[in-house]
BATOR-503726 format. One record per residue: x negated, y negated, z of N, C-alpha, C in turn. Coordinates in steps of 0.1 Angstrom, whole numbers, plus 5000, padded with zeros to 4 digits. Layout:
XYZXYZXYZ/...
! end
This chain:
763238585640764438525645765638585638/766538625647767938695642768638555635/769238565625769938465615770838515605/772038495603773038545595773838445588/773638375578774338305570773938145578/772638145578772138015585772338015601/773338105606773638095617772638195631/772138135645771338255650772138355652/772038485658772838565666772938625674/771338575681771838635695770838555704/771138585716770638415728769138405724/768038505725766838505724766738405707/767038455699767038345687767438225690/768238205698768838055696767537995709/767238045719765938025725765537935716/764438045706763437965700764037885689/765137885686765637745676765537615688/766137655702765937515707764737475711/763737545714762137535716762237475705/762037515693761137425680762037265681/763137295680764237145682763537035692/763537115703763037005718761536935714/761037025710759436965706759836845694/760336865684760736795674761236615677/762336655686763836555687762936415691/761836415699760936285699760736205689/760436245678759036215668760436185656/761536295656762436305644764036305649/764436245655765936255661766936295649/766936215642767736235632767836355625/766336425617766236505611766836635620/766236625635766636735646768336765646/768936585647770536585649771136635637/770336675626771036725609771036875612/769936895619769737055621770937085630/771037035644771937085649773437045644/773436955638775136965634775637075626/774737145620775137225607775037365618/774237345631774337495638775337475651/775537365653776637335669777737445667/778637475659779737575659779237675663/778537725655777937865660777337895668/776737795681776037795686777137805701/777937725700779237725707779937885711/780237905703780538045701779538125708/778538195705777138265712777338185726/777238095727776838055741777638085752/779038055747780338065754780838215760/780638295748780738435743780238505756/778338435762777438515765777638425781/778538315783778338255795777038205797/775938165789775038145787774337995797/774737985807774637845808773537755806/772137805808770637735807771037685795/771637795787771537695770772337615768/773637665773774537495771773837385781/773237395788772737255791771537235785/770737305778769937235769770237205755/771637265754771937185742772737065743/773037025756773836955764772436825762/771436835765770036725765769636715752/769536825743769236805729769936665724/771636685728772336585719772236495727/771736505740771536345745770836275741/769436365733768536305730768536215720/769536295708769336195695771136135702/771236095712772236005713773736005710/773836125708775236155708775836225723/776236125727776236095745778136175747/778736165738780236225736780136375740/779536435726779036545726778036645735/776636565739776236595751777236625759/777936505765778536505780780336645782/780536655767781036785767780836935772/779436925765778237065771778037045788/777536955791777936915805778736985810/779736905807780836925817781637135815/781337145802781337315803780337375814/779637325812778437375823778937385835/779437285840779937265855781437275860/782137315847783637355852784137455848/783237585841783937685836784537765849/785737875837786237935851785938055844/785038095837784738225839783638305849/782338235849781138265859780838155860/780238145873779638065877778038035870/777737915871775937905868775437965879/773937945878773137915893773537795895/773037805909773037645916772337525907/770737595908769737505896770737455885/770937535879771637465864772837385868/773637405878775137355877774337235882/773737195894773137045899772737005889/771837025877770736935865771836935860/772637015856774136955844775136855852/775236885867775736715877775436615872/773736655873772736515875772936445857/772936495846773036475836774336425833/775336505834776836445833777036295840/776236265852776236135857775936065853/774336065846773536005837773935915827/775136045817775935995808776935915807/777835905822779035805823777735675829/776735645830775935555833775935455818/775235575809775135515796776035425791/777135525794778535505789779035375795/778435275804779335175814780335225822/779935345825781235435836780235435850/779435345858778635405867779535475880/780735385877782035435891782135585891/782635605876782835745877781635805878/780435815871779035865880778635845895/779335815903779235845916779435945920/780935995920781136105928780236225924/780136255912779036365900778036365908/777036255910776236275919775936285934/777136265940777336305950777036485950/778036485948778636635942777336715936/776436665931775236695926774036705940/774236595949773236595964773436705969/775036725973775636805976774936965980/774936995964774137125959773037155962/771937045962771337075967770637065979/771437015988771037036003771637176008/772637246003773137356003772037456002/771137425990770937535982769437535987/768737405997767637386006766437365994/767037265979766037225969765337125969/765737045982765736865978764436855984/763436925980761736875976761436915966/762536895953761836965939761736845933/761136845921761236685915762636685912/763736825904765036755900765536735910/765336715923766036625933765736485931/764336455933763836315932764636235921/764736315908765336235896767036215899/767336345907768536285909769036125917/767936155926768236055936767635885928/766935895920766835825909767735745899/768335865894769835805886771135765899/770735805910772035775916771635655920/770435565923770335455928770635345915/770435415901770935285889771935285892/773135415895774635385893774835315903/774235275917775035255928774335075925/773235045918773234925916774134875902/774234945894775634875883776734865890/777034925901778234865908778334785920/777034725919776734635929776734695945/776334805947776234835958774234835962/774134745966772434705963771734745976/772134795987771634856002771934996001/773035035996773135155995771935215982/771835105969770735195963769535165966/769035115976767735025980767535175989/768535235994768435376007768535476000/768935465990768535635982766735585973/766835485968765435465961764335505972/764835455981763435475994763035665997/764035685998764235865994763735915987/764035875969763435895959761935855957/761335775961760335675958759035785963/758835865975757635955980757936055976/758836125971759336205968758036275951/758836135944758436165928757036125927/756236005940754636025935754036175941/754636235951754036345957754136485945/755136445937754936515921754236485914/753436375916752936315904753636255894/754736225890755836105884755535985885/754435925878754435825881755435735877/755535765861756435685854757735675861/758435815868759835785872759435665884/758535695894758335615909758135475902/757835455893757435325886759335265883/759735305880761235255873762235285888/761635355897762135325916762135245913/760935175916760435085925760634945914/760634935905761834825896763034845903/763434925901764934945911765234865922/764034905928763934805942763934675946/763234665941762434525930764134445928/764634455919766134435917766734385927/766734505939768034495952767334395958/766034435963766034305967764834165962/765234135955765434005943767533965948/768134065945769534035945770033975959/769534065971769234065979768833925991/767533815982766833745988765933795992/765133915993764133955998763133945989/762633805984761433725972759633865977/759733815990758033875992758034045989/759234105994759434285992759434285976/760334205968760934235959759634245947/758434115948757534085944756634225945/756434255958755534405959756134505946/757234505946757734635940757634645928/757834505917757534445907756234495906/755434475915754134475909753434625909/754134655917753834865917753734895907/755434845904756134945890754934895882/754834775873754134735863752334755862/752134785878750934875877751035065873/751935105878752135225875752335255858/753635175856754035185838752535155829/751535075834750835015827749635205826/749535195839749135345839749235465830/750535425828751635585821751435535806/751335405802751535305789752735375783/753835345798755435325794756035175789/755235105778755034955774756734955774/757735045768759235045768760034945781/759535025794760234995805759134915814/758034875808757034765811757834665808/758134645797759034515792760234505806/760634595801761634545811761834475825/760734565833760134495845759534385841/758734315834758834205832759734115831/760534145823761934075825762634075838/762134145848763534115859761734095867/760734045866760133965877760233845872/760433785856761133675853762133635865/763033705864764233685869763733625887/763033675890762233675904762233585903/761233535899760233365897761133265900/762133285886763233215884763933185893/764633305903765733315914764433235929/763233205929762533175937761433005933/762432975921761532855919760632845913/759732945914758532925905758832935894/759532855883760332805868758732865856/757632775862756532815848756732975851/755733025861755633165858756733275853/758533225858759533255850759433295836/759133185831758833115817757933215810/756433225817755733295808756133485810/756633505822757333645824758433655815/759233575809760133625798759633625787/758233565785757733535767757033685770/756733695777755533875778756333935777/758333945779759034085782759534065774/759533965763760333945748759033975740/757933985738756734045730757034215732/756734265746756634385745757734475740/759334395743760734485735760734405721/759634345716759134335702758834445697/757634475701756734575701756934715702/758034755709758434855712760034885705/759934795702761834795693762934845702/762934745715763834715723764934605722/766234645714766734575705767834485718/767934565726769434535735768334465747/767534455751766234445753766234285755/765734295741765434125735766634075740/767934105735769134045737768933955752/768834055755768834005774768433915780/766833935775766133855777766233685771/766533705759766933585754768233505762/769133595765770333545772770133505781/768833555791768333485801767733405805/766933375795765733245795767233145789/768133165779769333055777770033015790/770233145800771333115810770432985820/769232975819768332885829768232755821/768332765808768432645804769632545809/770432615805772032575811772032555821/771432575830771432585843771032435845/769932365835769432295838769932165829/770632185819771432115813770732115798/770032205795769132195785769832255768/771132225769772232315761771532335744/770432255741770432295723769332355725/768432385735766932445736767832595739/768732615748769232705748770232755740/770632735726771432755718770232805711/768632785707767732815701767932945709/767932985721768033125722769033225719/770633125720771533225720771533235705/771333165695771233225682770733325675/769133355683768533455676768833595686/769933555700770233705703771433755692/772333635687773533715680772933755670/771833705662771433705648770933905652/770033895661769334045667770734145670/772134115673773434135675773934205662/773434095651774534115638773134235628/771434225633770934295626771334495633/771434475640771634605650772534675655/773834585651775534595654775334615669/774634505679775134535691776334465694/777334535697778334465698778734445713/778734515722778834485735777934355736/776934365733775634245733776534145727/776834145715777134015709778733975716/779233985723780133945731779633875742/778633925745777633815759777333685753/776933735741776333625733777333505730/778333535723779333495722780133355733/780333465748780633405757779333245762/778433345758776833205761777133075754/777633085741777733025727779032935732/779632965736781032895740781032815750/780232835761779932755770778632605765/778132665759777132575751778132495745/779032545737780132415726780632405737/781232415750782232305756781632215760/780232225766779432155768779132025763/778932085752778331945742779831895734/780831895736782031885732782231925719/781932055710781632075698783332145698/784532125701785532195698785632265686/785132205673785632265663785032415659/784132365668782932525666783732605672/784632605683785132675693785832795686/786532755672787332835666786832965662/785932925656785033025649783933165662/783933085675783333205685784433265686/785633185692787033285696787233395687/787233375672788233465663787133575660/785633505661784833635663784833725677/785233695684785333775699786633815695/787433775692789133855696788833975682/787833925670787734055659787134185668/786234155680785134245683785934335693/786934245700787734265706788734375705/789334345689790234445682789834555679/788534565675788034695671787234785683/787534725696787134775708786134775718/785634665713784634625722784734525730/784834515744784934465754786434375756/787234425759788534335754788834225763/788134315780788734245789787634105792/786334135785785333975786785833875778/786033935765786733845753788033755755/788833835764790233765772790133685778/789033715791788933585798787633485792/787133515781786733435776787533275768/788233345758788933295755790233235759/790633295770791233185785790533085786/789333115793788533005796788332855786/788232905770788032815765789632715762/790732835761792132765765792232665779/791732705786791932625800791332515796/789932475792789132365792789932285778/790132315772790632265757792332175763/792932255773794032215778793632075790/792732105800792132015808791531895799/791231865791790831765783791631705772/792731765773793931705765794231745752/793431865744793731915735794432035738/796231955739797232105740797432205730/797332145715797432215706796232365704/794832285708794132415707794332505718/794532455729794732545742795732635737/797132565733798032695729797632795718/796632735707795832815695795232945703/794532885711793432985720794733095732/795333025735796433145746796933265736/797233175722797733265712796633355703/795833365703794633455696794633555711/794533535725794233615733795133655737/796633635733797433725733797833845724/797033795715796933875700796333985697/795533995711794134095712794534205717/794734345705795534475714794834515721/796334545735795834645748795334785740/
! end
Protein backbone atom coordinates (compact mmCIF):
# COMPACT_ATOMS: atom_id res chain seq x y z
CA UNK A 1 0.00 0.00 0.00
CA UNK A 2 1.30 3.44 -1.29
CA UNK A 3 1.51 5.66 2.16
CA UNK A 4 3.41 8.94 2.75
CA UNK A 5 3.40 10.49 6.14
CA UNK A 6 0.39 8.21 7.28
CA UNK A 7 -1.39 9.49 4.42
CA UNK A 8 -2.52 6.87 1.09
CA UNK A 9 -1.55 8.19 -2.40
CA UNK A 10 -3.08 6.90 -4.80
CA UNK A 11 -6.88 5.50 -5.47
CA UNK A 12 -5.79 1.69 -5.49
CA UNK A 13 -4.37 2.29 -1.81
CA UNK A 14 -7.11 4.02 -0.51
CA UNK A 15 -9.25 0.95 -2.10
CA UNK A 16 -7.77 -1.35 0.22
CA UNK A 17 -7.61 1.11 3.32
CA UNK A 18 -11.51 1.12 2.76
CA UNK A 19 -11.79 -2.74 2.28
CA UNK A 20 -10.06 -3.37 5.66
CA UNK A 21 -12.24 -0.26 7.27
CA UNK A 22 -15.69 -1.75 5.86
CA UNK A 23 -14.97 -5.21 7.24
CA UNK A 24 -13.98 -3.58 10.55
CA UNK A 25 -16.71 -0.56 11.18
CA UNK A 26 -19.33 -3.53 12.43
CA UNK A 27 -17.47 -5.09 15.29
CA UNK A 28 -15.35 -1.59 16.02
CA UNK A 29 -17.05 1.77 14.95
CA UNK A 30 -15.25 3.84 17.03
CA UNK A 31 -11.72 2.41 16.64
CA UNK A 32 -12.59 2.48 12.56
CA UNK A 33 -14.09 6.37 13.20
CA UNK A 34 -10.23 7.24 14.91
CA UNK A 35 -8.76 5.72 11.75
CA UNK A 36 -10.71 7.69 9.48
CA UNK A 37 -10.55 11.02 11.20
CA UNK A 38 -6.83 11.24 11.13
CA UNK A 39 -7.06 10.13 7.15
CA UNK A 40 -10.54 12.21 5.99
CA UNK A 41 -8.32 15.27 4.70
CA UNK A 42 -6.20 13.44 2.68
CA UNK A 43 -8.52 11.35 1.56
CA UNK A 44 -10.61 14.33 0.29
CA UNK A 45 -7.97 15.66 -1.65
CA UNK A 46 -7.09 12.16 -3.73
CA UNK A 47 -10.68 11.63 -4.20
CA UNK A 48 -11.69 15.05 -5.47
CA UNK A 49 -8.27 15.47 -7.38
CA UNK A 50 -9.12 11.92 -9.25
CA UNK A 51 -13.16 12.69 -9.50
CA UNK A 52 -13.23 9.40 -7.96
CA UNK A 53 -16.84 8.98 -7.22
CA UNK A 54 -17.27 5.03 -6.12
CA UNK A 55 -14.97 6.19 -3.32
CA UNK A 56 -16.61 9.22 -2.15
CA UNK A 57 -19.64 7.35 -1.70
CA UNK A 58 -18.03 4.66 0.22
CA UNK A 59 -16.56 6.95 2.31
CA UNK A 60 -19.83 8.70 2.30
CA UNK A 61 -21.35 4.94 4.04
CA UNK A 62 -18.20 4.37 6.06
CA UNK A 63 -19.17 7.59 8.08
CA UNK A 64 -22.66 6.63 8.15
CA UNK A 65 -21.74 3.79 9.67
CA UNK A 66 -20.03 4.91 12.82
CA UNK A 67 -22.79 7.72 12.64
CA UNK A 68 -21.50 10.73 11.73
CA UNK A 69 -24.67 11.42 9.53
CA UNK A 70 -23.23 15.46 8.89
CA UNK A 71 -20.19 14.24 7.47
CA UNK A 72 -21.57 11.28 5.53
CA UNK A 73 -24.37 13.35 4.00
CA UNK A 74 -21.57 15.86 2.75
CA UNK A 75 -19.77 12.97 0.61
CA UNK A 76 -23.20 12.39 -0.59
CA UNK A 77 -24.09 15.28 -1.76
CA UNK A 78 -20.41 15.74 -3.52
CA UNK A 79 -21.31 12.69 -5.23
CA UNK A 80 -24.41 13.91 -6.71
CA UNK A 81 -23.74 17.66 -7.42
CA UNK A 82 -20.27 17.99 -8.72
CA UNK A 83 -19.71 20.08 -11.73
CA UNK A 84 -16.79 18.68 -12.85
CA UNK A 85 -17.78 14.94 -14.28
CA UNK A 86 -20.37 13.34 -13.97
CA UNK A 87 -20.69 9.75 -11.93
CA UNK A 88 -22.34 6.73 -13.54
CA UNK A 89 -25.81 6.48 -13.25
CA UNK A 90 -25.21 3.38 -10.61
CA UNK A 91 -23.25 5.53 -8.19
CA UNK A 92 -25.12 8.95 -8.54
CA UNK A 93 -28.81 6.87 -7.70
CA UNK A 94 -27.01 4.73 -4.47
CA UNK A 95 -25.57 8.30 -3.36
CA UNK A 96 -29.65 9.69 -4.04
CA UNK A 97 -30.75 6.79 -2.31
CA UNK A 98 -28.31 7.41 0.69
CA UNK A 99 -28.43 11.18 0.89
CA UNK A 100 -32.33 10.45 1.45
CA UNK A 101 -31.66 8.01 3.99
CA UNK A 102 -29.74 10.63 5.86
CA UNK A 103 -32.29 13.60 5.96
CA UNK A 104 -34.65 10.47 7.34
CA UNK A 105 -32.22 10.04 10.19
CA UNK A 106 -31.97 13.43 10.46
CA UNK A 107 -36.15 14.09 11.08
CA UNK A 108 -35.90 15.81 7.53
CA UNK A 109 -38.24 12.95 5.73
CA UNK A 110 -39.91 16.11 3.64
CA UNK A 111 -36.75 16.94 2.38
CA UNK A 112 -35.94 13.14 1.61
CA UNK A 113 -38.70 13.00 -0.78
CA UNK A 114 -37.80 14.77 -3.68
CA UNK A 115 -33.92 12.86 -3.39
CA UNK A 116 -35.74 9.97 -3.90
CA UNK A 117 -37.86 10.75 -6.32
CA UNK A 118 -34.98 12.03 -8.18
CA UNK A 119 -33.23 8.79 -7.25
CA UNK A 120 -36.56 6.51 -9.03
CA UNK A 121 -36.07 8.72 -11.62
CA UNK A 122 -32.56 7.39 -12.57
CA UNK A 123 -33.37 4.47 -12.61
CA UNK A 124 -36.16 3.96 -14.81
CA UNK A 125 -34.04 5.94 -17.27
CA UNK A 126 -31.23 3.90 -16.87
CA UNK A 127 -33.79 0.43 -17.28
CA UNK A 128 -32.22 -0.87 -13.40
CA UNK A 129 -35.35 -1.11 -11.49
CA UNK A 130 -35.01 -5.11 -11.07
CA UNK A 131 -31.69 -4.71 -9.13
CA UNK A 132 -31.95 -5.02 -5.43
CA UNK A 133 -30.55 -1.18 -5.22
CA UNK A 134 -33.88 -0.41 -6.64
CA UNK A 135 -35.83 -2.57 -4.23
CA UNK A 136 -33.90 -0.67 -1.19
CA UNK A 137 -34.63 2.39 -2.67
CA UNK A 138 -38.18 1.92 -2.93
CA UNK A 139 -37.81 0.77 0.73
CA UNK A 140 -36.42 3.92 2.19
CA UNK A 141 -38.85 5.85 0.18
CA UNK A 142 -41.87 4.14 1.75
CA UNK A 143 -40.34 5.06 5.66
CA UNK A 144 -40.10 8.78 4.37
CA UNK A 145 -43.48 8.90 2.88
CA UNK A 146 -44.88 7.21 6.22
CA UNK A 147 -42.92 9.92 8.66
CA UNK A 148 -44.92 12.34 6.76
CA UNK A 149 -47.96 10.73 7.09
CA UNK A 150 -48.57 9.88 3.69
CA UNK A 151 -49.70 6.17 4.59
CA UNK A 152 -51.38 4.99 0.82
CA UNK A 153 -48.91 6.45 -0.95
CA UNK A 154 -46.25 4.34 1.18
CA UNK A 155 -48.49 1.20 1.35
CA UNK A 156 -47.95 1.60 -3.04
CA UNK A 157 -44.34 1.91 -3.14
CA UNK A 158 -43.89 -0.98 -0.26
CA UNK A 159 -46.12 -3.23 -2.51
CA UNK A 160 -43.38 -2.58 -5.30
CA UNK A 161 -40.66 -3.02 -3.05
CA UNK A 162 -42.04 -6.10 -1.22
CA UNK A 163 -41.56 -9.06 -4.49
CA UNK A 164 -39.00 -7.28 -5.54
CA UNK A 165 -36.38 -7.83 -2.42
CA UNK A 166 -37.69 -11.66 -1.62
CA UNK A 167 -36.97 -12.54 -5.43
CA UNK A 168 -33.29 -11.30 -4.20
CA UNK A 169 -33.38 -13.11 -1.44
CA UNK A 170 -33.55 -10.03 1.19
CA UNK A 171 -35.20 -11.40 3.56
CA UNK A 172 -34.35 -9.18 6.31
CA UNK A 173 -35.06 -5.92 4.09
CA UNK A 174 -38.92 -7.67 2.81
CA UNK A 175 -39.25 -8.32 6.55
CA UNK A 176 -38.95 -4.47 7.62
CA UNK A 177 -41.53 -3.90 4.14
CA UNK A 178 -43.81 -5.63 5.38
CA UNK A 179 -43.65 -3.97 9.08
CA UNK A 180 -44.00 -0.93 7.00
CA UNK A 181 -47.13 -2.24 5.95
CA UNK A 182 -48.16 -3.54 8.82
CA UNK A 183 -48.04 0.28 10.16
CA UNK A 184 -50.22 1.90 7.12
CA UNK A 185 -52.55 -0.21 7.54
CA UNK A 186 -52.90 -0.51 11.40
CA UNK A 187 -52.97 3.49 10.81
CA UNK A 188 -55.19 2.97 8.18
CA UNK A 189 -58.01 0.55 10.06
CA UNK A 190 -57.07 -2.28 8.05
CA UNK A 191 -56.74 -4.68 11.65
CA UNK A 192 -57.00 -8.26 9.48
CA UNK A 193 -54.11 -7.02 6.47
CA UNK A 194 -52.26 -5.23 8.98
CA UNK A 195 -52.02 -8.41 11.39
CA UNK A 196 -50.78 -10.67 8.15
CA UNK A 197 -47.94 -8.36 7.66
CA UNK A 198 -46.85 -8.21 11.33
CA UNK A 199 -46.66 -11.61 11.23
CA UNK A 200 -44.45 -12.05 7.94
CA UNK A 201 -42.11 -9.55 9.11
CA UNK A 202 -41.57 -11.29 12.60
CA UNK A 203 -41.46 -14.65 10.83
CA UNK A 204 -38.84 -13.54 8.41
CA UNK A 205 -36.65 -11.24 11.18
CA UNK A 206 -36.85 -14.40 13.36
CA UNK A 207 -35.34 -16.25 10.29
CA UNK A 208 -32.46 -13.60 9.65
CA UNK A 209 -32.19 -13.42 13.93
CA UNK A 210 -32.56 -9.62 13.11
CA UNK A 211 -33.73 -9.73 17.16
CA UNK A 212 -32.88 -5.56 16.62
CA UNK A 213 -35.88 -4.77 14.38
CA UNK A 214 -37.80 -7.96 15.84
CA UNK A 215 -38.27 -5.79 18.81
CA UNK A 216 -39.53 -3.42 17.06
CA UNK A 217 -42.19 -5.18 15.13
CA UNK A 218 -43.27 -6.28 18.25
CA UNK A 219 -43.81 -3.12 19.35
CA UNK A 220 -46.02 -1.76 16.58
CA UNK A 221 -48.21 -5.31 16.71
CA UNK A 222 -48.61 -3.99 20.36
CA UNK A 223 -49.79 -1.06 18.97
CA UNK A 224 -52.24 -3.31 16.74
CA UNK A 225 -53.86 -5.19 19.52
CA UNK A 226 -54.08 -2.11 21.32
CA UNK A 227 -55.62 0.15 18.36
CA UNK A 228 -58.15 -3.27 17.98
CA UNK A 229 -59.08 -4.00 21.56
CA UNK A 230 -57.42 -6.94 22.26
CA UNK A 231 -55.68 -4.81 25.62
CA UNK A 232 -54.05 -8.42 27.18
CA UNK A 233 -52.26 -9.50 24.09
CA UNK A 234 -51.18 -5.52 23.68
CA UNK A 235 -49.86 -5.93 27.01
CA UNK A 236 -47.80 -8.97 26.55
CA UNK A 237 -46.57 -7.60 22.89
CA UNK A 238 -45.00 -4.60 24.59
CA UNK A 239 -43.30 -6.70 27.59
CA UNK A 240 -41.63 -9.01 24.55
CA UNK A 241 -40.57 -5.63 22.55
CA UNK A 242 -39.14 -4.00 25.83
CA UNK A 243 -37.02 -7.45 26.61
CA UNK A 244 -35.73 -7.78 23.12
CA UNK A 245 -34.51 -3.67 22.85
CA UNK A 246 -33.15 -4.96 26.34
CA UNK A 247 -31.29 -7.33 24.83
CA UNK A 248 -30.19 -5.79 21.96
CA UNK A 249 -29.35 -2.29 23.51
CA UNK A 250 -32.16 -0.49 21.79
CA UNK A 251 -31.96 2.61 23.84
CA UNK A 252 -34.51 4.99 21.89
CA UNK A 253 -36.28 1.72 21.44
CA UNK A 254 -37.19 1.16 25.08
CA UNK A 255 -38.06 4.83 25.22
CA UNK A 256 -40.97 4.23 23.00
CA UNK A 257 -42.13 1.54 24.05
CA UNK A 258 -42.41 2.59 27.50
CA UNK A 259 -44.12 5.77 26.30
CA UNK A 260 -46.56 3.62 24.82
CA UNK A 261 -47.65 1.11 27.16
CA UNK A 262 -47.89 4.86 29.50
CA UNK A 263 -49.90 6.60 26.63
CA UNK A 264 -52.71 3.51 27.11
CA UNK A 265 -52.63 3.86 30.66
CA UNK A 266 -53.78 7.36 30.35
CA UNK A 267 -55.93 6.53 28.08
CA UNK A 268 -57.54 4.67 30.67
CA UNK A 269 -57.11 6.91 33.57
CA UNK A 270 -54.47 4.79 35.13
CA UNK A 271 -52.06 8.05 35.71
CA UNK A 272 -49.40 6.57 38.56
CA UNK A 273 -49.16 2.93 36.86
CA UNK A 274 -48.21 5.08 34.04
CA UNK A 275 -45.89 7.53 35.60
CA UNK A 276 -44.07 4.01 36.65
CA UNK A 277 -43.39 4.00 32.91
CA UNK A 278 -42.71 7.49 32.06
CA UNK A 279 -40.03 7.48 34.78
CA UNK A 280 -37.89 4.80 33.75
CA UNK A 281 -38.09 6.21 29.95
CA UNK A 282 -36.47 9.71 31.25
CA UNK A 283 -34.16 7.86 33.70
CA UNK A 284 -33.14 5.57 30.08
CA UNK A 285 -33.21 9.59 28.57
CA UNK A 286 -30.81 10.96 31.23
CA UNK A 287 -28.50 7.44 31.05
CA UNK A 288 -28.02 7.95 27.12
CA UNK A 289 -28.60 11.80 26.64
CA UNK A 290 -31.59 11.05 24.53
CA UNK A 291 -32.71 14.22 24.28
CA UNK A 292 -35.28 14.40 21.59
CA UNK A 293 -36.67 11.26 23.57
CA UNK A 294 -36.61 12.98 26.81
CA UNK A 295 -38.82 15.84 25.61
CA UNK A 296 -41.67 13.17 24.72
CA UNK A 297 -41.08 12.14 27.95
CA UNK A 298 -41.31 15.24 29.41
CA UNK A 299 -44.48 16.22 27.59
CA UNK A 300 -45.95 12.45 28.99
CA UNK A 301 -44.86 13.66 32.58
CA UNK A 302 -46.87 16.83 32.32
CA UNK A 303 -49.98 15.58 31.35
CA UNK A 304 -49.76 12.98 34.17
CA UNK A 305 -49.21 16.18 36.83
CA UNK A 306 -52.17 18.07 35.38
CA UNK A 307 -53.98 15.19 35.82
CA UNK A 308 -53.53 14.32 39.18
CA UNK A 309 -53.45 18.09 40.05
CA UNK A 310 -49.69 18.01 41.08
CA UNK A 311 -48.95 21.85 39.94
CA UNK A 312 -46.01 22.26 41.90
CA UNK A 313 -44.26 19.50 40.07
CA UNK A 314 -45.21 21.36 36.90
CA UNK A 315 -42.34 23.72 37.52
CA UNK A 316 -39.69 21.61 37.52
CA UNK A 317 -40.88 19.53 33.86
CA UNK A 318 -41.32 23.11 32.23
CA UNK A 319 -37.72 24.55 33.21
CA UNK A 320 -36.32 21.10 32.19
CA UNK A 321 -37.98 21.28 28.70
CA UNK A 322 -37.33 25.16 28.01
CA UNK A 323 -33.27 23.95 29.22
CA UNK A 324 -33.53 21.20 26.40
CA UNK A 325 -35.15 23.51 24.54
CA UNK A 326 -32.30 26.17 24.65
CA UNK A 327 -29.67 24.00 23.86
CA UNK A 328 -31.72 22.83 20.73
CA UNK A 329 -33.66 20.31 21.03
CA UNK A 330 -37.05 20.37 19.98
CA UNK A 331 -38.13 23.99 20.55
CA UNK A 332 -41.22 23.89 18.75
CA UNK A 333 -42.80 20.52 21.14
CA UNK A 334 -41.45 22.27 24.29
CA UNK A 335 -43.45 25.64 23.22
CA UNK A 336 -46.50 24.14 22.82
CA UNK A 337 -45.94 22.10 25.63
CA UNK A 338 -45.49 24.53 27.91
CA UNK A 339 -48.50 26.60 26.45
CA UNK A 340 -50.45 23.89 27.15
CA UNK A 341 -49.51 23.66 30.73
CA UNK A 342 -50.06 27.73 30.82
CA UNK A 343 -53.57 27.29 29.35
CA UNK A 344 -54.60 24.60 31.95
CA UNK A 345 -52.91 26.48 34.95
CA UNK A 346 -54.98 29.65 33.64
CA UNK A 347 -58.38 27.51 33.15
CA UNK A 348 -58.33 26.57 36.74
CA UNK A 349 -57.54 29.74 38.24
CA UNK A 350 -53.91 29.76 38.84
CA UNK A 351 -53.11 33.16 36.83
CA UNK A 352 -49.92 33.61 38.46
CA UNK A 353 -48.48 30.28 37.19
CA UNK A 354 -50.11 30.59 33.76
CA UNK A 355 -48.26 33.94 33.37
CA UNK A 356 -44.92 31.99 35.02
CA UNK A 357 -45.34 29.39 32.20
CA UNK A 358 -46.23 32.09 29.11
CA UNK A 359 -43.03 33.67 30.51
CA UNK A 360 -40.44 30.67 30.48
CA UNK A 361 -41.92 29.97 26.75
CA UNK A 362 -41.27 33.13 25.73
CA UNK A 363 -37.86 32.85 26.98
CA UNK A 364 -37.06 29.87 24.88
CA UNK A 365 -34.60 31.22 21.87
CA UNK A 366 -35.87 31.18 18.24
Amino acid sequence: MQVANGQVQTLDALEQQLAKLEQQVQANPETVLEQVGEQLAGWELLVRQHAAYSLGLRIGELLFETKQLWLALSWFHWVVSSEVTEPDIATRAKALRQKGRIYIFLGMSETALPIFEEAEELFRTSGAMETREYSVLLQNHAVALVRTRQYEAALDVSKRALPQLIAHGDLNSAARVSATMGSCLRITNQYEEALDSFIQARDWLETTQDYLHLGRVWHNYAELMRDWGRVEEAIAAWLMSLEMKKRTHDHTGQVNTLLSMAGYLMSQAEYHSAWKYVSQAIALCHQYQLREAEIRCLDKWSEILIALSRYADLEVCATRAAHLANIGFGKDRVKAMIGKIAEHCRQVGLEQQAAQYNTIAVQIID
